[in-house]
Backbone bond lengths (Angstrom), bond angles and torsions (degrees), N, CA, C in turn:
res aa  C-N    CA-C-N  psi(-1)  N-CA   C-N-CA  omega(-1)  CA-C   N-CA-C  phi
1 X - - - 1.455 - - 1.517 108.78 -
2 X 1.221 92.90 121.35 1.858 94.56 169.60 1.452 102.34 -98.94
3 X 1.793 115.40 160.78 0.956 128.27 159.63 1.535 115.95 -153.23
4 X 1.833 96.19 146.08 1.350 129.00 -170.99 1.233 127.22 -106.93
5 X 1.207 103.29 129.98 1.996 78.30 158.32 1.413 88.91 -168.53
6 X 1.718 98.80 152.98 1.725 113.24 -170.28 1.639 75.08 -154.09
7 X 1.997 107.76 151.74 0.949 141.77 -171.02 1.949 105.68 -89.70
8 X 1.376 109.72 123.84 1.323 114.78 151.71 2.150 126.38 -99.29
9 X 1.337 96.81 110.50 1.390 102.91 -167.89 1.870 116.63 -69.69
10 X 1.652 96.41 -29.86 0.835 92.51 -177.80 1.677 117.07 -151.10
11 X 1.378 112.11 170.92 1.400 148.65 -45.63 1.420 138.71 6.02
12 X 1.716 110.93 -31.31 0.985 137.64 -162.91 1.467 124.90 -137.59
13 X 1.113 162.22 -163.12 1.541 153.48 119.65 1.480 103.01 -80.45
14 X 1.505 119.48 98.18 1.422 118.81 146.86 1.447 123.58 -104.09
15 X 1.139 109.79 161.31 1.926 111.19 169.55 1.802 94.03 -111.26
16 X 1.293 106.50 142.39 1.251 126.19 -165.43 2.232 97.36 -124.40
17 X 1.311 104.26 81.42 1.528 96.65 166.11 1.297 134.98 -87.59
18 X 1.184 139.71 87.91 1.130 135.52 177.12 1.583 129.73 -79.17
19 X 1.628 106.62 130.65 1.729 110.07 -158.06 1.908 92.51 -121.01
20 X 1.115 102.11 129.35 1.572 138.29 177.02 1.730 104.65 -89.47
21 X 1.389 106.67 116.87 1.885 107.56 151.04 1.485 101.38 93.03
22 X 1.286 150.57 -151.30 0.994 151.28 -137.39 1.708 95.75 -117.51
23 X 1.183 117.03 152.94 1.359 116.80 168.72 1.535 95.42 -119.31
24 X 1.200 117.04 150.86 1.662 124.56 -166.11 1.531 120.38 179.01
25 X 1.494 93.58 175.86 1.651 88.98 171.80 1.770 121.05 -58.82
26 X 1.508 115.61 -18.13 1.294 124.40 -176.87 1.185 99.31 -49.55
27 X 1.438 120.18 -68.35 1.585 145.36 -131.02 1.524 118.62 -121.96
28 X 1.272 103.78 -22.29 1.571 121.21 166.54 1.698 121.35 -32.64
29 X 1.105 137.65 -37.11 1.069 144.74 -163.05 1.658 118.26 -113.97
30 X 1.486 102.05 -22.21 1.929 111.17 152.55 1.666 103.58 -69.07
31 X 1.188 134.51 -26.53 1.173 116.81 -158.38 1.886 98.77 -86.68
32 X 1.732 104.22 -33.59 1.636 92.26 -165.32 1.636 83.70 -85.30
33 X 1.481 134.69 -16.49 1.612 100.80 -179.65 1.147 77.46 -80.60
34 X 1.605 170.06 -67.82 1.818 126.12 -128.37 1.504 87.13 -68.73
35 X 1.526 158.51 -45.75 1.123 154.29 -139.32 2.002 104.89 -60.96
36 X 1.618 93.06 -56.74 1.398 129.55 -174.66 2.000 80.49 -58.88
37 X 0.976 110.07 -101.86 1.974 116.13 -174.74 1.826 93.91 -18.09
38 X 1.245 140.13 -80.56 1.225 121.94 -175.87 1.420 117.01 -31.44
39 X 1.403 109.81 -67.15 1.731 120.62 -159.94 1.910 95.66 -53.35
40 X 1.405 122.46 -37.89 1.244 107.13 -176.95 1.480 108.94 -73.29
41 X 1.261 108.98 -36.92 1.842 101.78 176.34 1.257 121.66 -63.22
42 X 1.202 107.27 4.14 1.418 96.56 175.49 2.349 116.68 132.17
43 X 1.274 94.32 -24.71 1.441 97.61 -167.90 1.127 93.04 -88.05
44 X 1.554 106.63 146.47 1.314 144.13 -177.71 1.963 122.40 -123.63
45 X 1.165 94.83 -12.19 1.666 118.31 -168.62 1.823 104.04 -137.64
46 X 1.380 95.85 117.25 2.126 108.75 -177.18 1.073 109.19 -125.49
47 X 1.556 118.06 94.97 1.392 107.44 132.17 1.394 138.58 -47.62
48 X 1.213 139.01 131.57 1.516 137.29 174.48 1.283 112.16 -135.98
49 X 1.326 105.89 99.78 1.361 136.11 -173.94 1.683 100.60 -65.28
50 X 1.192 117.88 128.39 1.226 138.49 -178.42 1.537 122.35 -98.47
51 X 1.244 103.31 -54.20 1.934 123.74 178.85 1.570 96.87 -8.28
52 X 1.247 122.30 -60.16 1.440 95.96 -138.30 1.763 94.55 -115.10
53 X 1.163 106.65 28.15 1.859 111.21 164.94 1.163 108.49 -93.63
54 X 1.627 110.88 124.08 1.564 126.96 -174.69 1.705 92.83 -88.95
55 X 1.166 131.84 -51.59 1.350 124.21 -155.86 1.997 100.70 -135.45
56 X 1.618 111.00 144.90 1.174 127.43 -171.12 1.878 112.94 -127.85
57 X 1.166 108.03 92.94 1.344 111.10 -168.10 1.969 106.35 -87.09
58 X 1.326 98.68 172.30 1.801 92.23 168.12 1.426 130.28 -49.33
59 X 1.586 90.00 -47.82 1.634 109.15 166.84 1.401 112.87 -48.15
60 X 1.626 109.39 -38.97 1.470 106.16 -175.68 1.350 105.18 -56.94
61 X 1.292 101.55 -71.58 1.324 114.25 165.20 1.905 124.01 -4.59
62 X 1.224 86.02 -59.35 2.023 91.71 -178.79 1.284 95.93 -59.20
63 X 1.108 121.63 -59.67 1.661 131.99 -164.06 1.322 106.09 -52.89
64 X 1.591 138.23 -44.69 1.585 135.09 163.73 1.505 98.42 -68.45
65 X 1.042 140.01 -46.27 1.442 121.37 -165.12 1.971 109.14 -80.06
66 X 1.305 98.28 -14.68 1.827 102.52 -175.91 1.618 90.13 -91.26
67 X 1.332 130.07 -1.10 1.848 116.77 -157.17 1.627 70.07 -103.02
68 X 1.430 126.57 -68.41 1.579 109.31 -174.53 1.703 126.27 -62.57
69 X 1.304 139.52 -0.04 1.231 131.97 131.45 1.016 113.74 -33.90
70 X 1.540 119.53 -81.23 1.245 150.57 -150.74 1.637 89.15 -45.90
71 X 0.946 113.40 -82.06 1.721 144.08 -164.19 1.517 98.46 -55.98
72 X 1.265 134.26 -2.58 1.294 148.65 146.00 1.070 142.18 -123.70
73 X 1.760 104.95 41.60 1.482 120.41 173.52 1.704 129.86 70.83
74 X 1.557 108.96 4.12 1.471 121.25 177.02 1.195 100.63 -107.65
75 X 1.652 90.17 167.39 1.668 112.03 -174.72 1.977 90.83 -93.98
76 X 1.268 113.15 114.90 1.163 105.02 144.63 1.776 133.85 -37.82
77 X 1.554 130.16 157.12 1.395 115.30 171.06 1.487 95.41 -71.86
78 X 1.409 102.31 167.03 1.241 110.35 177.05 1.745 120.58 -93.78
79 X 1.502 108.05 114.20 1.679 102.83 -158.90 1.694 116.40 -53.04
80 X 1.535 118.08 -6.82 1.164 115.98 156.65 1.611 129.39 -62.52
81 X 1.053 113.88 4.07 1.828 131.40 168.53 0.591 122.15 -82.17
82 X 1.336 127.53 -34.29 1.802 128.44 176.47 1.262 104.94 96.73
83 X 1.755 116.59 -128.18 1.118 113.17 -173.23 1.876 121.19 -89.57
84 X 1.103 105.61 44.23 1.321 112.02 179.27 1.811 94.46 -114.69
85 X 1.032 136.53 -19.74 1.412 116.16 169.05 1.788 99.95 -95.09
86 X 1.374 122.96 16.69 1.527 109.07 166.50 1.679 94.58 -102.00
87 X 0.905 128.54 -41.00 1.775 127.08 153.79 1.214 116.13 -38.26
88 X 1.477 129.21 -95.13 1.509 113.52 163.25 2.247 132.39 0.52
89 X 1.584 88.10 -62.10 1.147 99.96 158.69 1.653 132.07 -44.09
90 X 1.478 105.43 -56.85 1.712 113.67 -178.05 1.437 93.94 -93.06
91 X 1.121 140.50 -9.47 1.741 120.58 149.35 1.199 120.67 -66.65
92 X 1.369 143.69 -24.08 1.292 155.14 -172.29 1.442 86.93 -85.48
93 X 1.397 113.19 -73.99 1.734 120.33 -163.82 1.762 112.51 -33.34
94 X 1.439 87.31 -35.94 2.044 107.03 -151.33 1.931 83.80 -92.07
95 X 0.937 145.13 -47.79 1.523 141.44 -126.29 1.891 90.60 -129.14
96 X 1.440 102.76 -55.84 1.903 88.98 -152.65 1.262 137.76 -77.06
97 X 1.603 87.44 -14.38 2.018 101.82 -172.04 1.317 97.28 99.99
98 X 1.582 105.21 -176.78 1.655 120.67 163.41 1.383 93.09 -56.30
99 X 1.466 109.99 171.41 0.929 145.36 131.49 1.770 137.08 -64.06
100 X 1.201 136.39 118.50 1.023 140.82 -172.58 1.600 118.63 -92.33
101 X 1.036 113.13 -2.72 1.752 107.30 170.27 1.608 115.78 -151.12
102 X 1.450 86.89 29.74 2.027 86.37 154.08 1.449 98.48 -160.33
103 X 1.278 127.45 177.30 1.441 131.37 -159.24 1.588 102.44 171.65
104 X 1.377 104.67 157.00 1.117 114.76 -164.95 1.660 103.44 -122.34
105 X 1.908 110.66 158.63 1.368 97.52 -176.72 1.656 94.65 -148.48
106 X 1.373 101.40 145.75 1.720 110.38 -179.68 1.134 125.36 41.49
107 X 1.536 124.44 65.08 1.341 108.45 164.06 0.989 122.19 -125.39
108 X 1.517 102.69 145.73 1.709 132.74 -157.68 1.493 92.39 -31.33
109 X 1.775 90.44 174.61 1.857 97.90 -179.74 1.250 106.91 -71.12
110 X 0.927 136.16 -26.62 1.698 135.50 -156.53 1.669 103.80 -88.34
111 X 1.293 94.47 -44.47 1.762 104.83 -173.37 1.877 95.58 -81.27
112 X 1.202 136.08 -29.77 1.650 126.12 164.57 1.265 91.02 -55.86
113 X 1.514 125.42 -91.37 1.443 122.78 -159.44 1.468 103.41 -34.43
114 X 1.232 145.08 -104.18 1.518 133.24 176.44 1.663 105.36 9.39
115 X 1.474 115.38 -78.67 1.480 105.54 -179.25 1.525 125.36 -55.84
116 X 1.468 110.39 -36.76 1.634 94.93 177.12 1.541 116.84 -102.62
117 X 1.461 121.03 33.27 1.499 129.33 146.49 1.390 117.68 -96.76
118 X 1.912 113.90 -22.20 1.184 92.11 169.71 1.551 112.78 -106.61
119 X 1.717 124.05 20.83 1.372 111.62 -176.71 1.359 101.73 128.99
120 X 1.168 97.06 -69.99 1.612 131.36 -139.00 1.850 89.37 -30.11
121 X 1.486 118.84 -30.49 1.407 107.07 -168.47 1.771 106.96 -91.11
122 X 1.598 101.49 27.43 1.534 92.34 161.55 1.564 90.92 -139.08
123 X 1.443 104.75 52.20 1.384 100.34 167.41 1.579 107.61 -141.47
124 X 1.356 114.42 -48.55 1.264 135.16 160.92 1.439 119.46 -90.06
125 X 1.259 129.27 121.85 1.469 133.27 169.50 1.320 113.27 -60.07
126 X 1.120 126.83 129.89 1.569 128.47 173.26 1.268 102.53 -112.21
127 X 1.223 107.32 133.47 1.604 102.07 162.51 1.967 105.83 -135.24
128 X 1.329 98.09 -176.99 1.509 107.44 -170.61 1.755 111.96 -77.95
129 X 0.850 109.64 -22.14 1.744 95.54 -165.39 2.394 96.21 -144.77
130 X 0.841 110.31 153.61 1.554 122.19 159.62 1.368 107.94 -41.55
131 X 1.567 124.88 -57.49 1.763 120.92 -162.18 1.684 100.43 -62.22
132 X 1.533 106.83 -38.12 1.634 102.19 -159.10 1.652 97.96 -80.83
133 X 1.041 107.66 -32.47 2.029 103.33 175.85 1.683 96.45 -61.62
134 X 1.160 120.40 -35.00 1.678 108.77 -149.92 1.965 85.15 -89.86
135 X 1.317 116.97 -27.30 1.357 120.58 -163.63 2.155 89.68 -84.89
136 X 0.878 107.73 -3.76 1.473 98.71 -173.02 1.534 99.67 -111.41
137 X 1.266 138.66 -1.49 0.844 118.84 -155.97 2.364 75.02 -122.53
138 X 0.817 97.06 -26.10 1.340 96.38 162.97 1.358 122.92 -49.19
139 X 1.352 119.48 -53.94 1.366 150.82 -149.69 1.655 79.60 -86.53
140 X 1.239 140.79 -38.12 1.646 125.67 179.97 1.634 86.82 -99.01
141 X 0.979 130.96 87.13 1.518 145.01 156.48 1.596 108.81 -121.94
């Protein structure tokens, strides 16, 4: 798994991370500490670039649902719990709405299906490209 991230200034201040290769139990836990390292520098608004993830595991899973905690001032569960951060997860999914300061963008068919069997796309907004996440997150200004 690679990971990216470069700053969009405008319309808005977003951080734009983009993750390469499989997301998984391997790699799962670099992604919510880079999440955690942003939110202290300062970002408040996540893009999470999707494009180039071939495969989306549970773990992946924790890692998008711990990047929107994170990115909204909560403690994620701690993935040493087991199945209490896949609970956490379907309480958010079932109860909170989208999310308002992270969002997701382009992901492959395999990795959408994964998200909209488990929710995740009535929890996180997905959209097609970087401008329309960064232009939507404007639009709640």
């Amino acid at each position: 798994m690679e990971i990216g991230t470069y700053p969009i200034a405008d319309p808005v201040p977003v951080q734009v991370m983009t993750l390469s290769g499989e997301l998984d139990a391997s790699n799962y836990l670099d992604v919510i500490e880079r999440v955690r390292q942003l939110y202290e520098g300062g970002t408040r608004q996540l893009v999470i670039d999707l494009s180039n993830v071939s495969f989306l595991s549970s773990s992946g899973l924790v890692a998008l649902h711990s990047a929107a905690l994170v990115m909204r001032g909560d403690e994620p569960p701690s993935p040493d719990l087991g199945w209490s951060a896949f609970h956490a997860i379907a309480s958010d999914v079932e109860q909170e709405g989208f999310e308002t300061c992270c969002t997701l963008v382009n992901p492959q068919s395999r990795v959408r299906k994964s998200l909209e069997m488990t929710g995740f796309s009535a929890f996180l907004h997905i959209y097609d490209d970087v401008d329309t996440a960064v232009q939507a997150f404007a639009s709640n200004v």
